[in-house]
C-alpha positions as CSV (number, residue, x, y, z in Angstrom):
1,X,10.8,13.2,4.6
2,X,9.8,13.0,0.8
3,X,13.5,11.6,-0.6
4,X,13.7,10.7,-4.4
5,X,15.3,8.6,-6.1
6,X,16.7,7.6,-9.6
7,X,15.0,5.3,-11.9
8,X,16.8,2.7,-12.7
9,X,17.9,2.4,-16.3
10,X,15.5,5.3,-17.2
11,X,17.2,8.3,-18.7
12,X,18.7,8.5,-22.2
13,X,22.2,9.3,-21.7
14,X,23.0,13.4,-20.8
15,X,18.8,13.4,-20.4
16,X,18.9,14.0,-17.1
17,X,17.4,12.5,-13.8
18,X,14.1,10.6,-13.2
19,X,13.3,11.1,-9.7
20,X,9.9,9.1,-8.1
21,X,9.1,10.4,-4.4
22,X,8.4,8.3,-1.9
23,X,4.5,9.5,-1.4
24,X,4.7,7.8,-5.3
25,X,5.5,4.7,-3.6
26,X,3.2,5.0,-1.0
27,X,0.2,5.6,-2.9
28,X,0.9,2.8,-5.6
29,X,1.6,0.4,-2.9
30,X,-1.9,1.6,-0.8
31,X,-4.1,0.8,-3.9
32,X,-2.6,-2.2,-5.4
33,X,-3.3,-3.6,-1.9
34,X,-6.8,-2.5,-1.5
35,X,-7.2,-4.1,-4.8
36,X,-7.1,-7.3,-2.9
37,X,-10.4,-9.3,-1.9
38,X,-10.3,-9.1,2.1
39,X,-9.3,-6.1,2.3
40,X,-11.4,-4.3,3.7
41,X,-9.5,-0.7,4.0
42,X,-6.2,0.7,5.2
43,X,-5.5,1.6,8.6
44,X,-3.8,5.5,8.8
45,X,-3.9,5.7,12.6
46,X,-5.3,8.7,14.1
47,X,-4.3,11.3,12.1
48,X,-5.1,9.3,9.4
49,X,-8.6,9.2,10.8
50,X,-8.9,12.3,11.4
51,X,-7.9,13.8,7.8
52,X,-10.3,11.4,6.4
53,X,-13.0,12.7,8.4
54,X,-12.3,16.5,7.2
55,X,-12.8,14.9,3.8
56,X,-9.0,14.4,2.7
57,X,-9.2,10.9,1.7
58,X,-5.2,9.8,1.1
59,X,-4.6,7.5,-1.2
60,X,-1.7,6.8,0.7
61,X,-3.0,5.7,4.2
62,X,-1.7,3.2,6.4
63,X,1.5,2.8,4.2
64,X,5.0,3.6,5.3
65,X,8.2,3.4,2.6
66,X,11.7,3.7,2.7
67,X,13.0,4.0,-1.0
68,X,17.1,3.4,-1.3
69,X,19.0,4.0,-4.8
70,X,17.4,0.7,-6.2
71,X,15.2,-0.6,-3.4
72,X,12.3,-0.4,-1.3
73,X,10.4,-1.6,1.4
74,X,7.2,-1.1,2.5
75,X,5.2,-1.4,5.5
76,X,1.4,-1.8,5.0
77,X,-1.4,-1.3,8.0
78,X,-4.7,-2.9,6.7
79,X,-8.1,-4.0,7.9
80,X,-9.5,-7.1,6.4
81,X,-12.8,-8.2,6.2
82,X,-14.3,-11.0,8.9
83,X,-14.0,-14.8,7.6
84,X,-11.2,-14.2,5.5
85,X,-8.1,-16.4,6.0
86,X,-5.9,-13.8,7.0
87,X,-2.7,-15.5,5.7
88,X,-3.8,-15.7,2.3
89,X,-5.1,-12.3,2.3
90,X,-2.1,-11.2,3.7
91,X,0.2,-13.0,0.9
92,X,-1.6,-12.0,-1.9
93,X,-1.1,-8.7,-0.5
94,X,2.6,-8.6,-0.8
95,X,2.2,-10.7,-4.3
96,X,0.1,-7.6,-5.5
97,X,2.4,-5.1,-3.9
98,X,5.5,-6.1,-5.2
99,X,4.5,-6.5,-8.6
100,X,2.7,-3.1,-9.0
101,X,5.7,-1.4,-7.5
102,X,8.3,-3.1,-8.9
103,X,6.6,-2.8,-12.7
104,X,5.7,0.9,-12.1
105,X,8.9,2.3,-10.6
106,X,11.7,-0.1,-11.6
107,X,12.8,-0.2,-7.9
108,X,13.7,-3.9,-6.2
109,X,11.2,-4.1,-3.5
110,X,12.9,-6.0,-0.7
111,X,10.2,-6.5,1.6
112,X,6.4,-6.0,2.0
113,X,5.4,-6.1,5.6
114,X,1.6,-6.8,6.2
115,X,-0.1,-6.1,9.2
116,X,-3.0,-6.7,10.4
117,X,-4.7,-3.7,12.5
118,X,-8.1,-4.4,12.4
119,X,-11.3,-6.8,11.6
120,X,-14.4,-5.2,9.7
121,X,-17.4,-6.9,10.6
122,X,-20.1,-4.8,8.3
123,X,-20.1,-7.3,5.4
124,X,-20.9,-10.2,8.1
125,X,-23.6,-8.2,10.1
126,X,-24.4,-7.5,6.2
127,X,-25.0,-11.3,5.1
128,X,-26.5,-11.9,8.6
129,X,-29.3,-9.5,8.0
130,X,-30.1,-11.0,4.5
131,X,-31.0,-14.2,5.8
């Protein structure tokens, strides 16, 4: 399932090809949202969980892409943290997503899908303790 594409306006002329994979996409995508405050982590489903507990941390968990010619869109799973006003978290998201992509790649980034599959609660059991 790893397609490529061509970089827009890229290549000198008779240079040849630029071709960014999808998992490219993926894992730019998964840190510039992670880069967000709420955020608490990304949300790889099982066998996300599972690779991350034999110690293969991917960069690009809980993100799914579909890269066209010019365009992209991207489907993000995340976990934010408890208190956060989940609609702001969630826009700044997509702000932070599109922009990294879009600068990084060239590509047109159609849409950036948030959702929401989970509430962390250890930075609020955290600040309860320190009271």
């Amino acid at each position: 399932m790893d397609r490529a594409l061509a970089a827009e306006g890229c290549t000198a002329e008779g240079a040849g090809n630029i071709r960014i994979s999808d998992d490219v996409v993926a894992v730019i995508a998964g840190i510039a949202a992670t880069e967000v405050e709420g955020i608490a982590g990304m949300s790889g489903g099982l066998v996300g969980d599972i690779t991350e507990i034999l110690g293969k941390k991917s960069l690009s968990k809980g993100v799914k892409v579909e890269v066209g010619e010019r365009e992209t869109a991207i489907d993000l799973f995340v976990i934010v943290d408890y208190g956060v006003k989940i609609p702001e978290v969630a826009q700044k998201v997509q702000e932070n997503v599109k922009r990294a992509v879009e600068i990084m790649t060239g590509l047109k980034v159609i849409e950036v899908n948030v959702h929401i599959s989970g509430v962390a609660f250890e930075h609020a059991a955290e600040e309860a303790r320190a009271r």
